[in-house]
Every structure is written in C-alpha cells, then in structure tokens.
RODO-2510 file (C-alpha; in nm, 4 decimals, decimal comma):
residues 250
     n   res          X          Y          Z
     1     x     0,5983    -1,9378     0,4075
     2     x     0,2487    -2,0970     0,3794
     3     x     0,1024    -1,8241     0,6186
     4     x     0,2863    -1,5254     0,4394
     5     x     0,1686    -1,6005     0,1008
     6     x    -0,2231    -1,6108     0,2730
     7     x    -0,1395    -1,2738     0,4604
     8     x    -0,0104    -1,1151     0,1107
     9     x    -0,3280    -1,2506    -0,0421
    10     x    -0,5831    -1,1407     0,2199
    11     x    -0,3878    -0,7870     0,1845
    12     x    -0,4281    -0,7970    -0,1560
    13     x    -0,8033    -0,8584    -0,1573
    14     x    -0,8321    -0,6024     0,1087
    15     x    -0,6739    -0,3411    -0,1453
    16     x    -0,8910    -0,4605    -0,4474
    17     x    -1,2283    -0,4108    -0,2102
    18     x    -1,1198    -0,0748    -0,1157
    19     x    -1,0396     0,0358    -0,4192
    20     x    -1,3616    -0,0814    -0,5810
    21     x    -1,4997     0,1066    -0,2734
    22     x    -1,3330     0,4538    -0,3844
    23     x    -1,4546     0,3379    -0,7327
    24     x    -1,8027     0,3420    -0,6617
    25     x    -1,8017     0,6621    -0,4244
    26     x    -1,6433     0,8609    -0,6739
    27     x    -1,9059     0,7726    -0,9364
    28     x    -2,2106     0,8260    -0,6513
    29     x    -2,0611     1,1844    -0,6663
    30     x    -2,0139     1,2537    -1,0583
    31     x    -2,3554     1,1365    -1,1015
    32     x    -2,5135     1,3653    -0,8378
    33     x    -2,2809     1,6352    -0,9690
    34     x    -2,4464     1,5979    -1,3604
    35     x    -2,7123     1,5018    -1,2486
    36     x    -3,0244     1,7360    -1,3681
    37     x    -3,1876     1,9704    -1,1197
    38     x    -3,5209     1,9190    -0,9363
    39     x    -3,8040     2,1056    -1,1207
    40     x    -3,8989     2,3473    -0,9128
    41     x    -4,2966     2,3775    -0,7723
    42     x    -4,3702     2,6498    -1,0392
    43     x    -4,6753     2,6375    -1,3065
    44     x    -4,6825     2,8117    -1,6695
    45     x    -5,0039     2,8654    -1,8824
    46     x    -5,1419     2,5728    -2,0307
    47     x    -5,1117     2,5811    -2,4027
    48     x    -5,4739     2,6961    -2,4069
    49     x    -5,5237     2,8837    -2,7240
    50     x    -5,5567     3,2506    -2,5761
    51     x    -5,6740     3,3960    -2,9012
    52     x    -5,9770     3,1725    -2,9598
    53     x    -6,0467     3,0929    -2,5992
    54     x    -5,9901     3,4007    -2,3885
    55     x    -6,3205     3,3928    -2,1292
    56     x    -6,3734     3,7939    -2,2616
    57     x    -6,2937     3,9545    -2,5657
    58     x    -5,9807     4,0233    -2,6828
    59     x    -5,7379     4,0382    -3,0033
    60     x    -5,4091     4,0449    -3,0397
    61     x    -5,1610     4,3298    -3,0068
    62     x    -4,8568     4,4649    -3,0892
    63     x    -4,8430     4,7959    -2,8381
    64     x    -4,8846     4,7899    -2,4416
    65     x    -5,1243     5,0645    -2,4479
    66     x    -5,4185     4,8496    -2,2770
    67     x    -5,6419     5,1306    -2,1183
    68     x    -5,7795     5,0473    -1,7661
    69     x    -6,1689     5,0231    -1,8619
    70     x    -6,0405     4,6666    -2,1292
    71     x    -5,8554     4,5249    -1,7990
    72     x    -6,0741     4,6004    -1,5947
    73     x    -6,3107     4,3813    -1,7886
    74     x    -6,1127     4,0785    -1,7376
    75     x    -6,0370     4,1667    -1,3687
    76     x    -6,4241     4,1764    -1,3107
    77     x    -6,4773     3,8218    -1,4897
    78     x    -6,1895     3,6216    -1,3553
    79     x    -6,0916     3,7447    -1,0296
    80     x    -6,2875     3,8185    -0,6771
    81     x    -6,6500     3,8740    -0,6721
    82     x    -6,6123     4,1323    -0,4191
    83     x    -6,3458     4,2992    -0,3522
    84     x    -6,2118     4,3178    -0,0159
    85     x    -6,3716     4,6742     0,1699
    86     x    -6,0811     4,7164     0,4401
    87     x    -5,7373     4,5296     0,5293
    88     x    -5,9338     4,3765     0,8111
    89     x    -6,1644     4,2538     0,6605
    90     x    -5,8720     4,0451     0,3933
    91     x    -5,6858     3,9405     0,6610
    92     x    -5,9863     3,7669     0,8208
    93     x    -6,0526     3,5959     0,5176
    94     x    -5,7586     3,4560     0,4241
    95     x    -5,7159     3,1331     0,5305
    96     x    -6,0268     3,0465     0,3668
    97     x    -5,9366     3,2094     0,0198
    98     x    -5,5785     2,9946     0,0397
    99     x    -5,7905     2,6844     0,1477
   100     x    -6,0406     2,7541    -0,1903
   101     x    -5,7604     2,7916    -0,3766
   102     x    -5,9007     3,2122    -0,5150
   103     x    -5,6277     3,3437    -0,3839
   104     x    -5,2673     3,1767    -0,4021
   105     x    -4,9429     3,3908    -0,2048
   106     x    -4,6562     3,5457    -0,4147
   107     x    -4,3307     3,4427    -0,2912
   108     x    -4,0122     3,5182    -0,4490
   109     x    -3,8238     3,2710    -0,6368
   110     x    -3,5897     3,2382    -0,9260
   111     x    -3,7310     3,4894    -1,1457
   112     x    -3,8658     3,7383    -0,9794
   113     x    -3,7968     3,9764    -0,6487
   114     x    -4,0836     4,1191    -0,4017
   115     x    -4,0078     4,5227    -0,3234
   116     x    -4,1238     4,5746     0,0096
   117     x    -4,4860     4,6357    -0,0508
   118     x    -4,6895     4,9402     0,1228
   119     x    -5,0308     4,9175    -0,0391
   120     x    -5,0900     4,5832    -0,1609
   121     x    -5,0773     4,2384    -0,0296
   122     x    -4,8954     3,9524    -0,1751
   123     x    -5,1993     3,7215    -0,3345
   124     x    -5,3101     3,6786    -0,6996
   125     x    -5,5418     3,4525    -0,8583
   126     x    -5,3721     3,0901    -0,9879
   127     x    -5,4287     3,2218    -1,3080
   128     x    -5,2201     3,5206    -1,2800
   129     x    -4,9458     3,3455    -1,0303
   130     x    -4,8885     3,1303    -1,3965
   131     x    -4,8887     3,4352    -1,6044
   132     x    -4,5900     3,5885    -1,3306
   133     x    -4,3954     3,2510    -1,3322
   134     x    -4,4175     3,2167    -1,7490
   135     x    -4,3215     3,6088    -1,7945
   136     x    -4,0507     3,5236    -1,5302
   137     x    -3,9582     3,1910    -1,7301
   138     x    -3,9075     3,3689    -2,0569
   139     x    -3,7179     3,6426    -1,9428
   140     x    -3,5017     3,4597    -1,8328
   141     x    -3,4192     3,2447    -2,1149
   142     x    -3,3578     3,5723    -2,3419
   143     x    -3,1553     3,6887    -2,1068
   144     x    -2,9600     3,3715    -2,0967
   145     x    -2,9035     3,4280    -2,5123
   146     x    -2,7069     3,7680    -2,4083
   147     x    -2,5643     3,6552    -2,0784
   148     x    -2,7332     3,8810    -1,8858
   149     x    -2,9523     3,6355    -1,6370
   150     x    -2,8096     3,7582    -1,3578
   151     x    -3,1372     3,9935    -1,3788
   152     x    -3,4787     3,8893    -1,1931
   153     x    -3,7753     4,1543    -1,2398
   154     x    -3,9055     4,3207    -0,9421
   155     x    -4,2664     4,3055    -0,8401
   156     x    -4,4073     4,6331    -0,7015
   157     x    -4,8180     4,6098    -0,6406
   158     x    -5,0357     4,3106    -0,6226
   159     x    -5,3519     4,3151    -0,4890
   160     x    -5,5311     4,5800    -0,3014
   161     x    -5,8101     4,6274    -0,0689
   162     x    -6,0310     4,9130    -0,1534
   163     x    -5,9139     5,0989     0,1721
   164     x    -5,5778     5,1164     0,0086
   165     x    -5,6696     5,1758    -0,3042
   166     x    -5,8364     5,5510    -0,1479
   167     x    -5,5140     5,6122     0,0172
   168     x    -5,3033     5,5450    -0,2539
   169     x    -5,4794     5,7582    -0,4702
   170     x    -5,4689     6,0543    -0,1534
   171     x    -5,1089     6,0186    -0,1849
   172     x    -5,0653     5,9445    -0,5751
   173     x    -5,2653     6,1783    -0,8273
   174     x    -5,2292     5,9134    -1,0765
   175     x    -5,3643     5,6030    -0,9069
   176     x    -5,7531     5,5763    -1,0350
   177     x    -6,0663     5,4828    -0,8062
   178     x    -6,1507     5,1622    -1,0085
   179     x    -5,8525     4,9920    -1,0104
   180     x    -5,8032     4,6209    -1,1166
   181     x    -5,5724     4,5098    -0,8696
   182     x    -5,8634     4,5284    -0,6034
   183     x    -5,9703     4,1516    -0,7813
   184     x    -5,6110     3,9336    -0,7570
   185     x    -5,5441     3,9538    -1,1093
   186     x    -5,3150     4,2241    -1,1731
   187     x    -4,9750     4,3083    -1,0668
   188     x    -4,7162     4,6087    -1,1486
   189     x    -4,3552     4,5040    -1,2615
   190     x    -4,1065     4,8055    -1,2332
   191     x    -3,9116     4,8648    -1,4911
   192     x    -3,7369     5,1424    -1,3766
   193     x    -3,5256     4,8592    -1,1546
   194     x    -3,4182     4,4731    -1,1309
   195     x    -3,2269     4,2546    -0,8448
   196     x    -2,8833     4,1662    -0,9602
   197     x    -2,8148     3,8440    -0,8520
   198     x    -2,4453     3,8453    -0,8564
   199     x    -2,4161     4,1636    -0,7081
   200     x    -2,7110     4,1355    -0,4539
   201     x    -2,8017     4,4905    -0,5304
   202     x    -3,0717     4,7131    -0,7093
   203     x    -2,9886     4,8699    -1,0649
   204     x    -3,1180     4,9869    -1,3603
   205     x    -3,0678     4,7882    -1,7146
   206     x    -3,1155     4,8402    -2,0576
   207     x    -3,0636     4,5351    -2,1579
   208     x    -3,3047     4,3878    -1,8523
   209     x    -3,5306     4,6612    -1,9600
   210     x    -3,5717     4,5960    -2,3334
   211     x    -3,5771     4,1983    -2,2768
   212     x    -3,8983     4,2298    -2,0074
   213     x    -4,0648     4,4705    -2,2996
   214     x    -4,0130     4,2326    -2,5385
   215     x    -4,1255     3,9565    -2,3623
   216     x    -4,4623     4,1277    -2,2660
   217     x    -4,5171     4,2291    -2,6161
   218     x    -4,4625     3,8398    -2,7437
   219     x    -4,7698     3,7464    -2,4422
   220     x    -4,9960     4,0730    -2,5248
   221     x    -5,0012     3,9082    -2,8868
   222     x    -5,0817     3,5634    -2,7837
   223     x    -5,3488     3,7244    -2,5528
   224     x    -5,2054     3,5930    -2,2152
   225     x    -5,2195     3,9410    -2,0863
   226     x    -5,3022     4,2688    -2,0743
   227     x    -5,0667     4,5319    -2,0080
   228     x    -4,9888     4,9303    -2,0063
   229     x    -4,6604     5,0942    -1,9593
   230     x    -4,6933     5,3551    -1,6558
   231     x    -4,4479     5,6005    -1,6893
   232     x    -4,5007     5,7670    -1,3751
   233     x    -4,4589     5,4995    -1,1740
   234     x    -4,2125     5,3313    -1,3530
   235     x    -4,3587     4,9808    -1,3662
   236     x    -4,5633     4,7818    -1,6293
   237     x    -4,9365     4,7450    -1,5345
   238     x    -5,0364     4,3979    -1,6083
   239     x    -5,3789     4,1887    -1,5649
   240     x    -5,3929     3,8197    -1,6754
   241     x    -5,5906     3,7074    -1,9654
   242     x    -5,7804     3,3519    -1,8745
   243     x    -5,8477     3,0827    -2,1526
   244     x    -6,1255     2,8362    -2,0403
   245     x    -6,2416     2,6698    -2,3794
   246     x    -6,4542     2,4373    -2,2188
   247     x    -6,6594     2,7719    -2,1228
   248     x    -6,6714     2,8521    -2,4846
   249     x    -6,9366     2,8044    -2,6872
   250     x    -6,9062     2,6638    -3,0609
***
C-alpha cells in the first residue's frame, strides 16, 4: 500500500512538471509570435532642416518641374568629383569607393524593386540611398491608410558612366549629354509600373501612382529632393537634396 501511494505521488509530480513544461513552451512561442519585428538595416534622412540647411540653394515647391541645369547643381556639389569616363574604368574602382563609403550598392528590399538595369549601375551616394529608403518608407505607410501596400516602386536608372550616358542618348533622343546621374545622386522611379507583392507580377496603379506623386511632392517641399516628371520615359527623375548645417555659415 505504502509503495502504491509513493508510485501515485511520483506520477503525480511527473504530470505537474510536464505540464508546467507545456506551460512554459507554449508561452516561449506566443511571445516570439507578438513579439515586434527586427528593424531592418535601413537609414532615413536625419531631421536636418532641408530648408535652412540645404548645402546649395534651394526653396520649397509645390510642382515637380525641377529642370536639369537646378539638379545638376546639387549633383555637382554632393556627389563624385569625377565622373566615371568608361564602365571599366567604375568597375576598377569599386571596391575602393564601397571601402570610402562615396558610393553605397542599391539592393532591393521592402520598398522598392530593381528593373533589370541596361545603362546604369546599382550605386548612389549615402545621401541619396536615405532619400530612396525614406520615399520608400512613406509610400508605404499611405498606402497602408488605403490598403493598397501590396505596391513597392520600381527603380529604373541609377548611376551612369559617361560611356553610357553617349549610348543612351544614341539610342534615346531624349536622354541629355550632362546628365546628373553620372555623380551617384540621382535615380529614375517609373511610374508607369510597380511590383505587386501578392501577385508577384508587374502592373500599373492609380492608386500606387497618385500615392508615389504625392509623396514626392510632400519631400520637394521640405527640400529633400529634387525631382521632374519624365513623361517619355515614364519614370520620375529624382536627385537628392543634402543638409549639412555644420557647413553653413551664420
């Protein structure tokens, strides 16, 4: 009697440990379920007041109807001191303009898709990979207010080398000698058409199309970029703004 009354009370401590065991797994996985996402490895702007502190000129706007010889400005003072002569010659140099830190690679992520590019390479200036990732950021929280951030914008032309440059413009009428996105600091955004996400397909949107308008007119007006609609090519042409205060004198 004496042994079956220990055997039903080690069994019974047995079932209290396991259960406290089940206990405790099933909370490991309700916290990791709620639990808040990793930020990702993605930089904004600062809060650098763009208006007062832009490195060039500038005022506020309420059109994107920046003409090429204003961006170019900019281009000229913030990005590459030379632009690159041939593709060679880029490639050669890369390693040591990723080392520096001039030149930083544009990879696709939760905002935004890479078309397959022709005539550009995938590098920007840090300042202008934080002007792609904050024009990604709020598009997608607008969208998110109509339920329609299943959208990501697609990038079409980065930077150039001025041996593509002269063969885009062989090919393209439109495409001008002096062109900004020979320094890193522009890039074209089509919005002609976006990666659906859910779909895993390329579309036109209106509503994708009016919410990327709207937030480039909200940026051209804090002076965090420049920016001209092309309507030939279908894409907005866009060339960071930089704020450096400490550069500014009083």
């Amino acid at each position: 009697m004496v042994r079956k009354r220990r055997r039903k009370k080690s069994n019974k401590y047995i079932l209290i440990f396991i259960c406290i065991g089940i206990l405790t797994l099933l909370s490991v996985l309700i916290v990791n379920k709620y639990k808040p996402p990793k930020k990702e490895n993605i930089h904004y702007i600062s809060d650098c007041d763009h208006v007062r502190f832009a490195n060039e000129p500038i005022v506020p706007s309420n059109k994107l109807k920046d003409p090429n010889e204003l961006q170019l400005i900019h281009a000229q003072k913030n990005g590459l001191k030379k632009p690159f002569t041939t593709d060679e010659e880029f490639i050669s140099s890369l390693d040591s303009l990723k080392r520096n830190s001039i030149l930083v690679e544009v990879t696709e992520n939760r905002f935004y898709q890479l078309k397959s590019l022709t005539h550009s390479q995938p590098y920007l200036i840090p300042e202008a990979i934080d002007l792609l990732n904050e024009i990604g950021y709020r598009f997608q929280e607008k969208l998110k207010e109509k339920k329609y951030n299943n959208y990501r914008f697609r990038i079409t032309s980065l930077l150039r080398t001025e041996e593509a440059q002269k063969i885009l413009h062989h090919h393209n009428g439109n495409a001008i000698d002096r062109s900004t996105h020979v320094y890193g600091t522009t890039v074209d955004i089509s919005y002609k058409n976006f990666y659906n996400t859910k779909t895993d397909t390329i579309e036109s949107s209106y509503e994708a199309v009016q919410t990327l308008t709207k937030v480039l007119l909200e940026m051209r007006q804090e002076c965090k970029l420049l920016a001209v609609r092309e309507h030939h090519q279908s894409c907005f042409h866009i060339t960071v703004v930089v704020c450096r205060p400490e550069s500014t004198k009083n």
